[in-house]
Steps between C-alpha positions, in 0.01 A plus 500: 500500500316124428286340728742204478760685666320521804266155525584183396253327215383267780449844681285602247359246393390264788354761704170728448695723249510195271141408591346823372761551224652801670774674280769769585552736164663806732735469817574821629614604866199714492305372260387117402238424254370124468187357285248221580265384272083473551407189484268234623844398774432849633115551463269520802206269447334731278746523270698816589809527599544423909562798739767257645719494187483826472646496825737214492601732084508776803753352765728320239606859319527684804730227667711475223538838506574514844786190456630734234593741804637285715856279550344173425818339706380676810147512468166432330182702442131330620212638439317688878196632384293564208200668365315524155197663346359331183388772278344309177439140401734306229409177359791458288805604313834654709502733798837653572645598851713837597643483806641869617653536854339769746751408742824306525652433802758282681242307685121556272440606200192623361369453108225630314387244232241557247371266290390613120338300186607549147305820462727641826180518695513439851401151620630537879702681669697411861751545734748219671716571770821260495715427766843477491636201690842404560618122429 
């Protein structure tokens, strides 16, 4: 599946997945892998990448995962709640996101996303629970 059969380019583009410079290279029902690159747009102000793009990298692959499981006439995933730990700095280059479901359910799902650099070391790793909301 491509990313543009699910979001429209102003869908990707005018919101923060086009800020960071999100990209989808695998859509799976249980499986969706995106990339973001390091750069200054996502550094901290010490020049590292941001905890908060790691979460907003984070959030993005798990609900897209989520809308992958779910009648998108009938209803639409949002992200509930969502945790992270931030296991080693990264001042540039590409980190990639896996999100893999623990859970999927009619009304919450639950995704573990880890977050890896170019060597496939870990960079963070966290968990977002998704509701499932009807239109």
């Amino acid at each position: 599946m491509n990313i543009h059969e699910l979001l429209t380019e102003a869908q990707l583009q005018d919101t923060l997945i086009g800020t960071l410079g999100i990209e989808f290279t695998e859509l799976e029902k249980e499986r969706v892998v995106c990339t973001m690159p390091v750069t200054p747009k996502t550094h901290q102000p010490f020049g590292i990448l941001h905890g908060g793009a790691s979460v907003a990298l984070a959030e993005t692959a798990a609900s897209i995962a989520a809308f992958l499981n779910v009648n998108p006439d009938t209803h639409y995933p949002v992200g509930l709640e969502i945790n992270a730990n931030h296991m080693r700095a990264k001042r540039d280059g590409i980190v990639t996101a896996i999100a893999t479901p623990f859970h999927i359910g009619r009304t919450t799902m639950v995704w573990q996303v880890e977050i890896k650099d170019e060597q496939d070391r870990l960079v963070c790793v966290s968990r977002c629970t998704v509701a499932v909301v009807a239109k």
